[in-house]
Each structure stands twice: as structure tokens, then as C-alpha cells.
N, C-alpha and C positions, 0 to 999 in steps of 0.2 A: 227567699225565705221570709215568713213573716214571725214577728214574736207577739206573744200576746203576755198579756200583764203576770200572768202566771208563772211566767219565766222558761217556759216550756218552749221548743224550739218545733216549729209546726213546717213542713213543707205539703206544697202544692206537687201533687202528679196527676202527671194530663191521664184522661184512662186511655187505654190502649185497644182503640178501635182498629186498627190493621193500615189505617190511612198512610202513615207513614212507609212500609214497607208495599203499599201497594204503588206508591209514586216508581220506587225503586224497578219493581218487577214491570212496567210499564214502560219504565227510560229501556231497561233492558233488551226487552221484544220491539220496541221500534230502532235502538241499536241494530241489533242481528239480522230484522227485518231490511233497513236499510243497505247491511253489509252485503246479504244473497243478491238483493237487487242489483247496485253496484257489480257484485259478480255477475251476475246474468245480463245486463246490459257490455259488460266490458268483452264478455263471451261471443256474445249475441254480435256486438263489433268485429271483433279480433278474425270471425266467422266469414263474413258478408263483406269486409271492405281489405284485407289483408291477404286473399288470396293471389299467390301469385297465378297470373294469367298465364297461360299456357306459351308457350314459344310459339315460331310460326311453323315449324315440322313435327309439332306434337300433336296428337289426337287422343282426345279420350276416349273411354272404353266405352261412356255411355252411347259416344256415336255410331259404334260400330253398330253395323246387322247382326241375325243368331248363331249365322253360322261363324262368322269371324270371331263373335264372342265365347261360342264353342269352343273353337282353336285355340285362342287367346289361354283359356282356362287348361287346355290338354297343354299347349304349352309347358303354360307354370307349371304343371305338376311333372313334366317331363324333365322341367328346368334341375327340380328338388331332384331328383332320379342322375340327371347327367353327373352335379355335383358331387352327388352322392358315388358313383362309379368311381368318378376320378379322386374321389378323394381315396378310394378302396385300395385303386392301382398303385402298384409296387415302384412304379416309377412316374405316376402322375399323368400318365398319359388322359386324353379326354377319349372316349369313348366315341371309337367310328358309328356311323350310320345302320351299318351291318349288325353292328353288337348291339344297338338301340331298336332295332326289328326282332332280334332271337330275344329281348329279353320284354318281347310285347310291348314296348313302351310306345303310347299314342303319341304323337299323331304319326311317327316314324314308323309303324307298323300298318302293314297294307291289309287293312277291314274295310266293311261296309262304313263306318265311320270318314274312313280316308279316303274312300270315291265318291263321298257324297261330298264332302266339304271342298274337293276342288282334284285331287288322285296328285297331288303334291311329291316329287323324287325330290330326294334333300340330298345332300351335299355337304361334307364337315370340313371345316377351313385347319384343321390339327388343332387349332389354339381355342376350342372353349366357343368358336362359332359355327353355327349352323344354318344353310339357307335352302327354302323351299323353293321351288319353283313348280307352279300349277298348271297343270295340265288340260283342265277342265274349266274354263276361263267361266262357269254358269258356280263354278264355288267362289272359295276364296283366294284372295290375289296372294302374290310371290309375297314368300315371309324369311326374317329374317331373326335369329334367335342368335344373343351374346350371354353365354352362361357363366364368365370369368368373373362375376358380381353376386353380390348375396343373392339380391334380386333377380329375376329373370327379365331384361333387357328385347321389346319384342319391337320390330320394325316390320309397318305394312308398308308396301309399294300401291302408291295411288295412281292413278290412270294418265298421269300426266309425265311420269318419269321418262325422261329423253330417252336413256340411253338400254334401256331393259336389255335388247337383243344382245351389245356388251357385255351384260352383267352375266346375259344365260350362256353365252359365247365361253366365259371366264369360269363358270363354274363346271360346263359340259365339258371343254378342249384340258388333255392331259399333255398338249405341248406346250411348254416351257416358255415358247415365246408369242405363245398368244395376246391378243388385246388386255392391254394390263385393265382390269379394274379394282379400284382400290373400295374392299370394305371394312369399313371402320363407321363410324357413327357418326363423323363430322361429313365425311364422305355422301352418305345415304343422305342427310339432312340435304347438302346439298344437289341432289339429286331427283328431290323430290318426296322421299320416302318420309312415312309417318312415325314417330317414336310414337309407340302408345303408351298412357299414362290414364292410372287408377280415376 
């Protein structure tokens, strides 16, 4: 403040060109701008270097052929269907083979569909598994479907599994003391079979 002789108390004001408020909205957009970057580089990271790699019995989906990716997708939708039965049933039972054919459900029902993709006779283990075995070796190979998960749990046999004729032995033979094969997921892994994975 300045005074002048007059006795009068005189103050100085800066005018008010916007300059000051424009520093502020300036800090702010390169604030924000900086934050999305940060985000999108951390993204862009978290994306490309944190992926876990895949096990050595997994296969992803993108590797499959058309027809197998076909399967894959009747699958899962059959997967939604099994769950859905057994959760209907009065005593939780999973739903046979037979009752997955009378109620159309793919790929268990015998269409053009199912002799094109390989003419697959499936097989229900009681407990929420299911296993194909192909007929038509020009489709898709022997498959194995665990529906006791949210998810639907889907195992392909690749061309190198020792012991197949076992496997088909164990799910064809109704005697009791046939060739034991164990199917469970640690089992198949070991055996050669692919878990498939999104």
C-alpha cells in the first residue's frame, strides 16, 4: 500500500488478465495427463510381461483347429446344461449320457454335427465327468469333459498319449476288474493330454 500526502490510503490491483488461473488449469491437465499415462503404461505392463505362461499339459484355444474349436464351444454350452440338470435333480444326481441325447444336447446328440466332428460315443464316469472317445480319427481326437466346476474343465488327448487303448478299454469294459485307469486331471496331464485354456 502506498499513502499519499493526502492521507488517503491508495492500493495497487494487478488487473485481472486470467494468467493466474490459467497456470492452475495447465498444472492440472498435465497432472491428469500424466496420471492416464502412468495408467496405461502400468496396464500396457501388467498385460505383456505378467502373463502366466501356460503349463506344459495346457493348450490354448487359439491353437486348436475349427473343428476342435467347434467342440470346445458345444462343450461349454453343454457344460451350462449338465450343471444346470444336476442342480434340478432331486437327488443331485449328474445326468447320464442317454438323458444328454433325449434332451438334444450337443455334442452328445447323434447329428450331422456329431459325424462330422469325429462320431464321438461318450461315456459318464457318475461323478460330473464325461469322456469321448472318437471314432472317426479324420475329426476330433478323444475328449474329456469335468463339469463339477463353475467352469467347464475340457481335456484333449494328443497324438502322443501312451496308453489311449487303456483308457478306451476302461471306459468300454463293464467288468469290474478291468485295467484300472485313473481319470482325474493330474492323471490325464500325466499322460499326455491337453487341458485347454481360454
Amino acid at each position: 500500500m502506498n499513502s499519499n500526502p493526502t492521507g488517503y490510503v491508495v492500493q495497487q490491483v494487478k488487473s485481472n488478465d486470467g494468467s493466474q488461473e490459467g497456470w492452475w488449469v495447465f498444472i492440472t491437465i498435465v497432472v491428469i495427463l500424466l496420471c492416464a499415462g502412468a495408467a496405461l503404461v502400468s496396464r500396457y505392463y501388467l498385460n505383456t510381461h505378467d502373463i502366466a505362461s501356460p503349463l506344459s499339459h495346457q493348450k490354448s484355444i487359439v491353437e486348436l483347429t475349427d473343428k476342435e474349436k467347434a467342440m470346445v464351444m458345444e462343450l461349454r454350452l453343454a457344460h451350462q446344461e449338465i450343471v444346470a440338470l444336476f442342480e434340478e435333480h432331486e437327488q443331485n444326481q449328474w445326468p447320464t449320457v442317454n438323458e444328454l441325447q433325449d434332451w438334444l444336447i450337443s455334442p452328445f446328440h447323434q447329428d450331422a454335427a456329431w459325424e462330422f466332428r469325429g462320431k464321438h460315443q461318450w461315456y459318464s464316469m457318475n461323478n460330473g465327468i464325461y469322456a469321448g472317445v472318437a471314432e472317426n480319427t479324420d475329426g476330433v481326437s478323444h475328449l474329456v469333459l469335468f463339469s463339477h466346476n463353475d467352469q467347464a474343465d475340457i481335456w484333449l488327448a494328443s497324438d502322443s498319449v501312451p496308453n489311449m487303448s487303456g483308457f478306451i478299454r476302461h471306459l468300454t469294459s463293464e467288468n469290474e476288474h478291468s485295467e484300472h485307469y485313473d481319470i482325474n486331471q493330474r492323471h490325464l496331464a500325466e499322460q499326455g493330454w491337453h487341458q485347454l485354456t481360454p
